[in-house]
C-alpha positions as CSV (number, residue, x, y, z in Angstrom):
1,X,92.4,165.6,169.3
2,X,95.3,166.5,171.3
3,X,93.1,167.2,174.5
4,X,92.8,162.7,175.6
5,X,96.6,163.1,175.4
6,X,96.4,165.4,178.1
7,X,94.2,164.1,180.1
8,X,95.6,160.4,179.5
9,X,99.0,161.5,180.5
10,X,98.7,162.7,184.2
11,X,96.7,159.2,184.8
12,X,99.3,157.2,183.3
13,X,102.2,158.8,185.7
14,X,99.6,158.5,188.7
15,X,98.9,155.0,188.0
16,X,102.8,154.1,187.7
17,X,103.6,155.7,191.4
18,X,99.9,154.4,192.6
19,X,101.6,151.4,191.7
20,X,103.9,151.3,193.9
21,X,102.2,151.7,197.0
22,X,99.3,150.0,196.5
23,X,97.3,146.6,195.4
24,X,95.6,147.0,191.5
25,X,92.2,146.0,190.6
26,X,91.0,147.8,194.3
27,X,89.2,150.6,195.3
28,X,91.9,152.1,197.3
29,X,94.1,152.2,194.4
30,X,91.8,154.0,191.6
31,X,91.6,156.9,195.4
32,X,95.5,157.0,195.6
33,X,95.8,157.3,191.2
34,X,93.0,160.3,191.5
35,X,94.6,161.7,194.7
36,X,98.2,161.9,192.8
37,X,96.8,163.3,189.8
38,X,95.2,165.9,191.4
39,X,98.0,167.2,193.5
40,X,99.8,166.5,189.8
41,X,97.1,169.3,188.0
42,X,97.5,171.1,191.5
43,X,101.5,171.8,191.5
44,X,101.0,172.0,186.6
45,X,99.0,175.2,187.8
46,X,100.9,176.7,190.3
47,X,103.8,176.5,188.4
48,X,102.0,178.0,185.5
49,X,101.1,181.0,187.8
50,X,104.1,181.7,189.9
51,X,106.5,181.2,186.8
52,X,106.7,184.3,185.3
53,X,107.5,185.6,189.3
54,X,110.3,183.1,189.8
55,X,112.1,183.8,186.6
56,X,111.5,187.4,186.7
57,X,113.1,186.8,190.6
58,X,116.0,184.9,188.9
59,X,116.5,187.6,186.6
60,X,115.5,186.0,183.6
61,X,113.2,188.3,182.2
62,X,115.3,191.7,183.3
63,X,114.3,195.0,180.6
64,X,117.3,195.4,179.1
65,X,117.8,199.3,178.9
């Protein structure tokens, strides 16, 4: 039952900086909390994907031979 954590957890970070710019309880504000959490899942899977690049650029992951 791990999987509601996940999805719980990007809403609950949305909803904090949603927060701050706008009014609860409105329809503007549930827009801005999906809008952050998508460009939230957005930059998780890029930096899933372009990882392995970054740290094999960095020299992290350098064959040792």
């Amino acid at each position: 039952m791990w999987f509601p954590l996940l999805a719980r957890l990007p809403f609950a970070i949305a909803g904090v900086i949603a927060g701050w710019f706008v009014a609860e309880d409105t329809l503007r504000y549930d827009l801005v909390q999906l809008g952050i959490s998508l460009a939230m899942l957005a930059a998780f899977i890029a930096a899933m994907i372009y990882a392995p690049r970054v740290l094999q650029a960095l020299g992290w992951f350098r064959k040792k031979t």
